[in-house]
N, C-alpha and C positions, 0 to 999 in steps of 0.2 A: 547631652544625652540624645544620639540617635533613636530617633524611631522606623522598625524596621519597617519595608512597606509589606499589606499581603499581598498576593495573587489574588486578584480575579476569578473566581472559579467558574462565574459568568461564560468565559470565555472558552468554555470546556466542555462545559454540561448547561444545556438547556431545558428545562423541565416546563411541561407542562401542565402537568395533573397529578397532585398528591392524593392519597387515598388513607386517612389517616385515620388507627384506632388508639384510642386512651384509657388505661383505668388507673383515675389517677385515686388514694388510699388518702386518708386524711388520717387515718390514726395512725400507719407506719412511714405520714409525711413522704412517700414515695409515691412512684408511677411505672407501671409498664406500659407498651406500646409496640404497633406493628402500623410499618406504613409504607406504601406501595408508591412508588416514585417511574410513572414514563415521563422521560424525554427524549432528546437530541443530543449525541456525543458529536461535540463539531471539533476542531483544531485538527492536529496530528494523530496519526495512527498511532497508539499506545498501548500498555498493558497496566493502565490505571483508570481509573474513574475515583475524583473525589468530592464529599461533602463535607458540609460545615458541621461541626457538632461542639456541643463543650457541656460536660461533666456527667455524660450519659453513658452507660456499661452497654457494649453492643453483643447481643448473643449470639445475632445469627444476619449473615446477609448474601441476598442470593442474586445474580446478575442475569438477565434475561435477554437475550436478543430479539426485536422484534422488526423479523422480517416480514414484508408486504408477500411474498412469494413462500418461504417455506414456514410463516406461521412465528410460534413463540419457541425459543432453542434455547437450555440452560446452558451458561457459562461455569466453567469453575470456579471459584475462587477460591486461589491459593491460599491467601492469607489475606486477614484485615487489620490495619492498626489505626490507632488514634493518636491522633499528634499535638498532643495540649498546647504547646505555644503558638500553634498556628488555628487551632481548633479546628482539626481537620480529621476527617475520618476516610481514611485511603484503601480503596480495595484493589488490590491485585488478579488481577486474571492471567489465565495458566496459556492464552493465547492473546493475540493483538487484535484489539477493540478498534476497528473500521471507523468513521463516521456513520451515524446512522440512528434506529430509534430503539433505545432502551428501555428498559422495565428491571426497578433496582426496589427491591423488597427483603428489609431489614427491621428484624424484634430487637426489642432494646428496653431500657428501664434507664429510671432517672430520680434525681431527689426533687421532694417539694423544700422550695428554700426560702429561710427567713427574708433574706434583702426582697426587695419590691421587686422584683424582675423573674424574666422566665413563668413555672408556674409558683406561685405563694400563696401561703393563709391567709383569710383577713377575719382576726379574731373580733368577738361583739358581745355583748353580755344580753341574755332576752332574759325577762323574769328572772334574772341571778342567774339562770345557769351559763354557760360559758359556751358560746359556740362557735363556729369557723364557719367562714364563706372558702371556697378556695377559686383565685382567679388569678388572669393571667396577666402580661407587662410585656411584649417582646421587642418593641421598638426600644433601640435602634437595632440590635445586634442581638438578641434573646431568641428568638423561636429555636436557635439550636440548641436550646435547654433542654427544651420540649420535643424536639422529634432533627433527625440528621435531614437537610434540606442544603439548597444552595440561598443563604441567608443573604442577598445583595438584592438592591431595591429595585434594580433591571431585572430581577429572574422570576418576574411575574407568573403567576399559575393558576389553575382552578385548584381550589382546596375544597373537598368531599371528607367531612369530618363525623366521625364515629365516636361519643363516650361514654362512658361504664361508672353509672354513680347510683349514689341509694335510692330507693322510692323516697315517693312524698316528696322529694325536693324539686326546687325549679332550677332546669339545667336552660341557659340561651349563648346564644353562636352570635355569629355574624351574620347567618341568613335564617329563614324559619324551618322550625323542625319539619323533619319529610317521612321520619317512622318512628316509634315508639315501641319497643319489647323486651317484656319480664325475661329477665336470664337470673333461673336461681333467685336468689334474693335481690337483685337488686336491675336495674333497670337501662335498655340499651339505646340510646336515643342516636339516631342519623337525622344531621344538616342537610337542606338542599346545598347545592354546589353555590358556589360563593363565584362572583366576577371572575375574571383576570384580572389579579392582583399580586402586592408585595408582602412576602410570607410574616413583615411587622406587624401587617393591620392585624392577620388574626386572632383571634379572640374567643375568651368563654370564660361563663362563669355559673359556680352551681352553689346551693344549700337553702335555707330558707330563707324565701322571698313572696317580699309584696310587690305593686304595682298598682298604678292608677292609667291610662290610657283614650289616647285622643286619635280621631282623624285627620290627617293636613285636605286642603280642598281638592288635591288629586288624589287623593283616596289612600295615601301612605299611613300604615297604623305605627302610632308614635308611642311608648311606653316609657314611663319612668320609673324603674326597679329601686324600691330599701328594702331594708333590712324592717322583717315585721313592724316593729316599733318606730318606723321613721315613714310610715306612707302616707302620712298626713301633712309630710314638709314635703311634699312634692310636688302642688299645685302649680307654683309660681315657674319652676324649672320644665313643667309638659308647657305651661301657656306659651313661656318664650322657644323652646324647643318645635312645637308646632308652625309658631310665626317664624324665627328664622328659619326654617325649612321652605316656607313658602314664599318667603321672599328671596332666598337665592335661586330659586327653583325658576320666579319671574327676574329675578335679577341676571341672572349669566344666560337663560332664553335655552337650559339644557335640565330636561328632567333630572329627578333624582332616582339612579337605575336600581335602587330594591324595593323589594316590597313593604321592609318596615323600618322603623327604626328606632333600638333598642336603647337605653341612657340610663347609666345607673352608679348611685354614689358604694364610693364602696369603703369599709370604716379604715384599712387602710393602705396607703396609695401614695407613692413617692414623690409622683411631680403634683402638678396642679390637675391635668384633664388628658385622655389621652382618645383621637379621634377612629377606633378601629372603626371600619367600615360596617355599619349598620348594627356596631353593640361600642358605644361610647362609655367609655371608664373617668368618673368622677374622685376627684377627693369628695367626703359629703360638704364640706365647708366650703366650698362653692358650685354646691347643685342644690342644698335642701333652703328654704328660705321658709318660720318660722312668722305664721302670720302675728303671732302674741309678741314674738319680741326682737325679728329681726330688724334690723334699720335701714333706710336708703342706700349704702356702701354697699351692704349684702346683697340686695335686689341687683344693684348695675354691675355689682361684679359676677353675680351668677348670670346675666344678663349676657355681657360679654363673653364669658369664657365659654356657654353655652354655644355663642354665635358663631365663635374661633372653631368648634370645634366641628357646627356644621357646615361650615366654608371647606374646611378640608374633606368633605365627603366629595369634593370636586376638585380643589385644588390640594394633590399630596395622595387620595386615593383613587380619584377617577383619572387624573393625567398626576405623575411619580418624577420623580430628578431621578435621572440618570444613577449618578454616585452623591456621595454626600454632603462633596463638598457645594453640593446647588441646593442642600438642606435648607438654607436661607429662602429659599425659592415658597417652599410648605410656609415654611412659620411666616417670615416677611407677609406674604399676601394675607394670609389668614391674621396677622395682627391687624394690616388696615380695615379688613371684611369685618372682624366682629365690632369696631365704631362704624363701619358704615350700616351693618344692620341696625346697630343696636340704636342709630340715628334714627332711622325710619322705625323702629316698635315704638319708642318713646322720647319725642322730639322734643319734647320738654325739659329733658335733660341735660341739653345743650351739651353732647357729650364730646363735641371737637374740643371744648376747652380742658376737657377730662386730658384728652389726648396730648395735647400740647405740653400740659402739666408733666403729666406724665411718662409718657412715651418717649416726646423731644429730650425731655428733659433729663428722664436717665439715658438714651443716648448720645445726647450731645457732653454730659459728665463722661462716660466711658471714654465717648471717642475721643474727648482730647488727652487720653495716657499716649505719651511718644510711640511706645511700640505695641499700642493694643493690635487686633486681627481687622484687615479688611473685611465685608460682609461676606464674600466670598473666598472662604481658605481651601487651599489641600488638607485631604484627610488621606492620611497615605494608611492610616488601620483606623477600624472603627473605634479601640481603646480611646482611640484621641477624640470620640464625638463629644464624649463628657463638656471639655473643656472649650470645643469647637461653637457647645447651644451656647455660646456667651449670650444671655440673654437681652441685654441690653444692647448689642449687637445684630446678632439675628433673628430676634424678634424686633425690636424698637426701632434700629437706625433702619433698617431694612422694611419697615412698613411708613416709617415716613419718608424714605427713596420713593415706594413706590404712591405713594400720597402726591409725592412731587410729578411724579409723572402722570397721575391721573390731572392733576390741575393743570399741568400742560396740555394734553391730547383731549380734557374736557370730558364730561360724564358718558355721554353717547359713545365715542370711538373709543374708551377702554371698555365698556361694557360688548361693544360689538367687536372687538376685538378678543375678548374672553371668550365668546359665541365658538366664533370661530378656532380659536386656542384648541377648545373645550372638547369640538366638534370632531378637530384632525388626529388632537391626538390621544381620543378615546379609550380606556385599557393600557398607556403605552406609557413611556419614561421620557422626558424630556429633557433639553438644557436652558439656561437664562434666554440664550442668542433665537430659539424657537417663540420664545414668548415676545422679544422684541420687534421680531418681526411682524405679527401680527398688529401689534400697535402701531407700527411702524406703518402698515398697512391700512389701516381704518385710518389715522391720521396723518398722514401725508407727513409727518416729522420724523427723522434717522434716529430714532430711539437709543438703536443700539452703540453706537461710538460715544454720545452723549453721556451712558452711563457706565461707560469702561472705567473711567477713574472711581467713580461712585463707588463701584462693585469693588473693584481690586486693588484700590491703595486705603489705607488705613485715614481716619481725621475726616478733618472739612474747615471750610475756610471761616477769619473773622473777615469782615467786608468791611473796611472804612468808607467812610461815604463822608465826602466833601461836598455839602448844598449849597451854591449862591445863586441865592434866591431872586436878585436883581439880574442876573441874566438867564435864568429858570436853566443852568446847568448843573449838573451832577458830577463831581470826579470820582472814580471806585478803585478801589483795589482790593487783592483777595491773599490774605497767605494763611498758611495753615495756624488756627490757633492749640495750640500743645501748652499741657501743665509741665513744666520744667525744661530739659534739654531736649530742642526739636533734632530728631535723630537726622545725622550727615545723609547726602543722597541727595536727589532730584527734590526741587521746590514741588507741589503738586498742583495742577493748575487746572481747573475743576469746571467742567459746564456749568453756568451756576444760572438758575430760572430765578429772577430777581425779585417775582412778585411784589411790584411796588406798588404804594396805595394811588401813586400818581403815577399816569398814563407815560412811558417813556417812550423813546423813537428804535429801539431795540430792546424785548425784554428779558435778553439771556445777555452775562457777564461771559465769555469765553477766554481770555486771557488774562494774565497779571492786572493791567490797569484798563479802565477805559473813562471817557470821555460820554456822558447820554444827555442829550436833549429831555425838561421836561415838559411834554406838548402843553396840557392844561394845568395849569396847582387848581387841586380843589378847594375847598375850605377844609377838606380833612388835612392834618400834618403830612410828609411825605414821610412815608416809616417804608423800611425793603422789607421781603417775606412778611408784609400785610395776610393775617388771619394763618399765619405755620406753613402757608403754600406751599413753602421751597424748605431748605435744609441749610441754613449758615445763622451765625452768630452778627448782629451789625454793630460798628463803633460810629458814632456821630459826631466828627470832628470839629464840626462849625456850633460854637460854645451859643450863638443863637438858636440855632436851629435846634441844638438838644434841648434847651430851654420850652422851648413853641411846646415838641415832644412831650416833654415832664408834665409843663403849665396841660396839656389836654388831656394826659394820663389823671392827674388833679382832681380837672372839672368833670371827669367822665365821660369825657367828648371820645377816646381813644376805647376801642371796641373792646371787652374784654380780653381777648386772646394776645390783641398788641398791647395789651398794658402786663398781660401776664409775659411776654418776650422780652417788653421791655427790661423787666426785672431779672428774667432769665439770663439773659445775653449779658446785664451788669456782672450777673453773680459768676457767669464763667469768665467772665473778664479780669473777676475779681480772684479768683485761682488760678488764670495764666500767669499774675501778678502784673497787668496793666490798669489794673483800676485798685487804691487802696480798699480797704475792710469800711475804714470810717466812710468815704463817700457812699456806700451802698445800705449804713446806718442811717445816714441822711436822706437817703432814698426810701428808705422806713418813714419814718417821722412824717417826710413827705407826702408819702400816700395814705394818712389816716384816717381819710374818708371813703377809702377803699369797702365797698360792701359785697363783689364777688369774690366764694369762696375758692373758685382758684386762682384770681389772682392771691387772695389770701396765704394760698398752700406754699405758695411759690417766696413769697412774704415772708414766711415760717422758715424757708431756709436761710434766708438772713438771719434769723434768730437763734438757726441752731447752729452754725459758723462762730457767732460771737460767742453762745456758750461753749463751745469747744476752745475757743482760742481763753477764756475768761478760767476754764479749768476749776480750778476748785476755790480760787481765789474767791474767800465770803464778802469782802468786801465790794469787788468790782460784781458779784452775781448781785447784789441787794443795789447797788445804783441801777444796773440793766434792769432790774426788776422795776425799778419806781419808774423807768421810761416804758416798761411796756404793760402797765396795770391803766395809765390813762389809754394808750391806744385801742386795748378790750374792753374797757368799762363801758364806752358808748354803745359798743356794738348790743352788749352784754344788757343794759339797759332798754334796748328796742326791742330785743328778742325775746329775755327774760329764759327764764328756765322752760317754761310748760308750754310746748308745742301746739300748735292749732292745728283742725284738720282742714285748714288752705294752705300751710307752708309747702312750699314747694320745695326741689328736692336739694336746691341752693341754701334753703335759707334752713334748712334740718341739717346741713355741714357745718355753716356758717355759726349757726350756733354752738356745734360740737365746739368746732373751731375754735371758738372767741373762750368759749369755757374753759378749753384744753391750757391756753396762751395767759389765761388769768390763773388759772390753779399752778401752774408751773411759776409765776412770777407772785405766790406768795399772797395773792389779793383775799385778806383774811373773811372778809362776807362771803367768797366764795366757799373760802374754806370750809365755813362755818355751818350753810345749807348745804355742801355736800355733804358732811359727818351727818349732818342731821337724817337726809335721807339714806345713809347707808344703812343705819341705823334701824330705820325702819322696815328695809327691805331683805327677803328670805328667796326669792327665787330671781334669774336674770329681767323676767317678765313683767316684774314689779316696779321695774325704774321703765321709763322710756326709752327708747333705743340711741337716739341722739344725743343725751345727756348720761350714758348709764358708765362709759367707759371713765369721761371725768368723775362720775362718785369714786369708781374703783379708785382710781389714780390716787383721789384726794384722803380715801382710807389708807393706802399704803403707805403714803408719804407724810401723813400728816394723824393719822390715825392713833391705835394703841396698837400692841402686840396682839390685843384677841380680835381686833379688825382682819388684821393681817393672814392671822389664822383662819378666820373663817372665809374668807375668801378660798385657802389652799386647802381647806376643806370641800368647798362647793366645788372648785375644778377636779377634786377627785372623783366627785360623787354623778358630776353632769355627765349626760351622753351625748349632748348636742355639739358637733365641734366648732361651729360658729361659737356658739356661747363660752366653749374652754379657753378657744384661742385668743378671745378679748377678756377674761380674766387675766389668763397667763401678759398678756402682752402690758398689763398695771401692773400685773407682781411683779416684773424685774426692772420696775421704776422704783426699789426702796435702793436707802441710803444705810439702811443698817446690817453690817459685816454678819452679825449672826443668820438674819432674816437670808441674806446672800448666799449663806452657806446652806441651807437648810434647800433653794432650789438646785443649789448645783449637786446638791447628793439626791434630788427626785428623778435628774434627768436620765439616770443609768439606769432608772428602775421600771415596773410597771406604769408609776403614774403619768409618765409620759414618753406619749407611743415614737416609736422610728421616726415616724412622719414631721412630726414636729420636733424633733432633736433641732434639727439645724434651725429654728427661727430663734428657738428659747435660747441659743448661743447668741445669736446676733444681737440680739434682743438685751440678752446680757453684758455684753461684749461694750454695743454702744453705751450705758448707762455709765459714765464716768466714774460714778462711785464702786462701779462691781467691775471693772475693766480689768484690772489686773487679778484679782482670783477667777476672775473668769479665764481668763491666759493660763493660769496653773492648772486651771480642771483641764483645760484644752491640752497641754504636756502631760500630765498625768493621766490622762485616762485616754492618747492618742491610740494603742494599741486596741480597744474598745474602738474606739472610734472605725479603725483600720475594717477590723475584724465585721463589723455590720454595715458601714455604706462603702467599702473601696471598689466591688462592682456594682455602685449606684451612681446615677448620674447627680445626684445629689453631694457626692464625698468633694466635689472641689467649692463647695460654700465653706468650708471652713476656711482654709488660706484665704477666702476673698472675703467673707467677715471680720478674719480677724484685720484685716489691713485696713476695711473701714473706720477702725475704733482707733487706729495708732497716728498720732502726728510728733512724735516726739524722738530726739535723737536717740535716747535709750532704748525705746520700744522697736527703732530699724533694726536695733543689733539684736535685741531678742528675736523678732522675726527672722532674719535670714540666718542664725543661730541654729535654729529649731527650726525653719522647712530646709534651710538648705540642705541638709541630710536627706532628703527625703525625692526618692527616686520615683515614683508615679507617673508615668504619662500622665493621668490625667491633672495630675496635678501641677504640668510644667511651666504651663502656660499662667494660671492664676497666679501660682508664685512669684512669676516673673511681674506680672503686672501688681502685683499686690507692695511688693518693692517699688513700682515706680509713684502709685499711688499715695504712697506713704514718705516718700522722698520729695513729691509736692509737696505735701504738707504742711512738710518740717519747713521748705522754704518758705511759704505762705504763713507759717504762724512767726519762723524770724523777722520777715517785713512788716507783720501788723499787728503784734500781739503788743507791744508798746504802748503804741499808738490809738490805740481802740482803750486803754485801758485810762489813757490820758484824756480820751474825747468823753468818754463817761462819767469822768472826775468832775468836766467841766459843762456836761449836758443834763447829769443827772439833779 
């Protein structure tokens, strides 16, 4: 399936200053509009001019010439039409359009639309009655929902915004109000003029609202907007909103150029966070933080996303990529900025091993599918951005690229190297090769050829590394590590920054093999990519030397982050199929003295590999359970159920953790004080946060029917979507086919909003016991499906969820059965990858599913 490419329209019409008015109707779910467009017709003399639009009725549009000498001159226009496949709205004039400066003023009208995107409702209940917020989504490719514009992220402009909503309500933009007037009943509010910027960031949202509000130390007024009934979860989200403002502010050495800035959860919202320029758009589930009952996870991840999203008020809307296929450029930098702020607010958190866990880690799983996306792709149409945000891609691998390379050039020369980035290209669009340079520049190192393979070829290398230790030599080699058939073509042979814990006589690998001196052995083991530095997978050939390794992983000698690699790099070794299943169970057992929770996290996926491969087999799951109820019981025993107020923010996981890993392996004391406390408890608030999710679990699973129910009763009834979403995420742990049926007939309904369709699938999907009705709700109700997320960026999680739950030969042919029909751009790419995925697998459980089931026989 071709994808056509668009045109550019960039390259035609340059705009300057849009002039734009709205009234948008929330009871006839419409909008009309009138909006004044000067710019620059540059190219060839023509009798066209066009703009982007898509599903807007145009009534009237009038073309102006705007000569410096005789003034403003009406053009005619012949005719106008709109062109749905290209989304283009084309006007003709009755003479030939010069180069020169234009003035293009067209009324028009539009739908308010259910999908999250363009302008939408976001419905809320306040005292029972039922109300709408209505707000906006236009990244990537949306503002031409909202008004005809040249929608590309070079065609920067000042935006002068005008809209028409009820009294009484709170209307906010992207910059602060500059007039306020009664028209009629209702009320006419004008924006100051907004930066030079990309027609995505804009933004607005209007109806009833609250707010709470902070100063940053340069004097920027910082607000955090909910919904009436939600302004008292807001504390936590202004405190870190204010502090990461002011530390990127001292961090990149470049103000932050508006006067305020606006953040607000909104009930509901497609992606996770979206960063318009000085009116930031929240899910509330990760902006409002719940002093009575949220938990630690909840704090670091509003924590984070909050940071991500003031990063990008510099990098993404202060300096813009070109086109989109340098989208990586926004996200990438903005995933490593929100752990480097979220480092400096609360260093206690030790959140690089957050990072490692998680960031490395689902990139380094993606990137080894054969033909997954380099970080950097063509986007030849925006259709294809959907599948292009591979998140674990262009957020993940691409903030530990650029992690690599800050450890490279050192803290100082990428921060003064951002300065200047920051400084030149002010207002403007840029590409990778601009950013290199500057780094390149503070630090004295060729940044940019270095990261050419990084950027543009798919994978990364495993590194074997041969130690002999008697002549303090190192031998290395690097080849791509790939789950199943490494695709024909060029070997890739990768700048690789070695970061080793011991001092080498060259600390970059650039070739296939090399040969390195190691100047001192410390007393630390010699481990590569020491603390995540760099970006590869290591194999430790010398059967001594892994030994030294393990023995110091053991004794705790090895820093948490290399002990969490260590596990890691087994476990993808373990899916290339170079390391069996059983050796990385033994790798279990071995580390049972392990007491950081992410080494732990990482531990956990040993566990959920062997129940996958273990399947439904009752017998092999009751031996893996007697080997893992000793490994949590100690823990479980130091920690105890009832938190203190010195735990820190390790040992409040750690316990989740050890709970979670007992109650799933059947540990009946466990079971027994969970029933008890569920029992007791009538609101989320009542349990502790740390411990609340294992009750749920252990009422679902272990429960009665009227547990079960009351549980799917409280998530109807809560408002809070932190609290809904850690119900729902226990209810689709039951094992009973009724209980099954009864969530997958709420998903189509009210009780569970858009927004979370696609986790409660996932969610369902993985649960071995609901895996295959979960597949039949996904066939039968794909038309539904189709019809409310196929213009969301959200509609290609289904093909890639369902590919996570399938290892089995039957389950490939229903897959490519069922998408192969299915013509989507957006959905080409996931399909294709969701096949290779799944094609691992199968191979991976043919080689160890045996095998693991024999080591159990004789371990358990």
């Amino acid at each position: 399936m071709g994808m056509k490419s668009v045109k550019r329209l960039y390259n035609e019409f340059k705009p300057e200053r849009y002039e734009l008015y709205l009234e948008p109707d929330r009871e006839s779910m419409s909008f009309n509009g009138k909006v004044r467009i000067i710019g620059q017709k540059t190219g060839r003399p023509s009798q066209r001019l066009t703009l982007h639009q898509s599903g807007l009725k145009i009534k009237s549009a009038k073309l102006i010439r705007n000569d410096r000498k005789t003034g403003e001159n009406v053009i005619d226009i012949i005719r106008h039409n709109t062109h749905k496949s290209f989304d283009e709205l084309r006007l003709h004039a009755d003479e030939i359009l010069y180069p020169g400066s234009y003035i293009i003023e067209i009324e028009f009208s539009g739908k308010i639309t259910e999908p999250m995107h363009g302008i939408y409702p976001c419905n809320f209940k306040l005292d029972g009655q039922d109300k709408r917020l209505i707000a906006t989504q236009f990244e990537s490719h949306h503002a031409r929902e909202a008004f005809p514009c040249i929608d590309e992220p070079e065609a920067k402009a000042v935006f002068s915004l005008s809209l028409k909503t009820p009294p009484g309500e709170t209307v906010i933009a992207n910059t602060p109000v500059l007039t306020e007037k009664k028209a009629g009943g209702s009320v006419i509010t004008s924006f100051q003029d907004t930066p030079r910027m990309s027609t995505y960031l804009l933004a607005f949202v209007y109806g009833e609202l609250g707010f709470k509000e902070a100063k940053t130390a340069s004097g920027v007024r910082v607000r955090v907007y909910a919904t009436p009934d939600k302004v008292g979860l807001t504390d936590f989200g202004l405190d870190v909103s204010v502090r990461s403002l002011e530390f990127f502010e001292n961090y990149f050495g470049v103000p932050y150029p508006l006067p305020k800035l606006d953040v607000i959860g909104l009930p509901d919202f497609s992606a996770g966070a979206m960063e318009n320029w000085g009116l930031m758009t929240f899910r509330e589930s990760v902006l409002y933080v719940d002093p009575k009952s949220s938990g630690i996870e909840t704090k670091q991840f509003v924590c984070m996303v909050v940071a991500h999203e003031v990063s990008h008020q510099w990098f993404g809307n202060l300096v813009t990529m070109k086109w989109w296929n340098d989208l990586w450029l926004n996200e990438s930098f903005a995933n490593l900025m929100e752990y480097r702020a979220t480092d400096e607010l609360f260093p206690e958190w030790n959140i690089w091993e957050e990072f490692t866990a998680r960031e490395m880690g689902q990139a380094l799983n993606r990137d080894a599918l054969p033909n997954v996306q380099a970080v950097r792709t063509a986007v030849r149409h925006p259709d294809e951005l959907s599948s292009v945000f591979d998140p674990a891609i262009v957020y993940a691998k691409g903030g530990c690229l650029l992690n690599m390379v800050r450890n490279l050039v050192g803290e100082d020369a990428f921060r003064q190297a951002l300065k200047a980035y920051f400084t030149e290209f002010e207002y403007q669009n840029t590409e990778a090769d601009d950013l290199w340079r500057h780094l390149g520049k503070a630090s004295g190192l060729d940044v940019g050829p270095m990261m050419r393979n990084w950027l543009n070829k798919p994978g990364y290398p495993v590194v074997e590394a041969d130690y002999d230790h008697q002549n303090n030599s190192l031998s290395l080699s690097q080849n791509r590590l790939v789950i199943g058939e490494r695709p024909a073509g060029q070997a890739t042979v990768w700048s690789l920054p070695l970061a080793s814990s011991s001092e080498l006589d060259t600390p970059m690998l650039s070739s296939q093999t090399g040969v390195f001196k190691v100047k001192k052995p410390t007393g630390y083991p010699l481990v590569l990519n020491h603390k995540a530095r760099s970006y590869f997978v290591s194999r430790y050939a010398n059967a001594a030397h892994f030994q030294a390794i393990l023995d110091s992983a053991k004794s705790q000698n090895l820093v948490p982050i290399d002990r969490l690699l260590l596990v890691q790099s087994y476990l993808l070794l373990e899916r290339a199929g170079q390391v069996p299943t059983t050796d990385n169970l033994s790798l279990l057992t071995a580390l049972a003295d392990e007491r950081e929770e992410a080494v732990w996290s990482v531990l956990g996926a040993i566990v959920g590999g062997v129940r996958t491969l273990i399947g439904k087999d009752l017998e092999a799951e009751e031996r893996f359970d007697s080997i893992l109820r000793p490994l949590a019981g100690p823990i479980i025993k130091e920690l105890g159920w009832e938190s203190r107020a010195d735990d820190s923010s390790q040992t409040l996981k750690l316990r989740a953790l050890a709970l979670g890993l007992a109650a799933g392996a059947k540990d009946q004391t466990v079971i027994k004080e969970g029933l008890q406390r569920f029992k007791a408890f009538s609101q989320p608030a009542d349990l502790a946060s740390d411990i609340r999710s294992t009750v749920y679990f252990i009422a679902v699973r272990y429960g009665t029917p009227a547990d079960f129910n009351k549980l799917v009763g409280l998530y109807k009834q809560l408002v809070n979507a932190e609290e809904r979403d850690e119900i729902a995420a226990e209810l689709t742990a039951t094992r009973k086919p009724g209980e099954i049926k009864k969530l997958l007939s709420m998903i189509t309904t009210d009780a569970v909003r858009l927004q979370d369709t696609p986790t409660w699938f996932a969610w369902l999907m993985r649960n071995r016991y609901s895996t295959e009705m979960t597949w039949d709700w996904l066939k039968d109700n794909w038309q539904w499906i189709e019809n409310k997320y196929s213009s969301d960026k959200s509609y290609d999680r289904f093909p890639r969820y369902s590919a996570m739950a399938f290892s089995y030969p039957s389950q490939i042919k229903e897959y490519t059965s069922f998408f192969g029909s299915k013509t989507d751009t957006a959905l080409e790419r996931p399909i294709k990858l969701g096949v290779e995925e799944i094609d691992g697998r199968i191979v991976w459980r043919q080689k160890n599913q045996a095998d693991v089931k024999d080591w159990l026989a004789k371990n358990s």
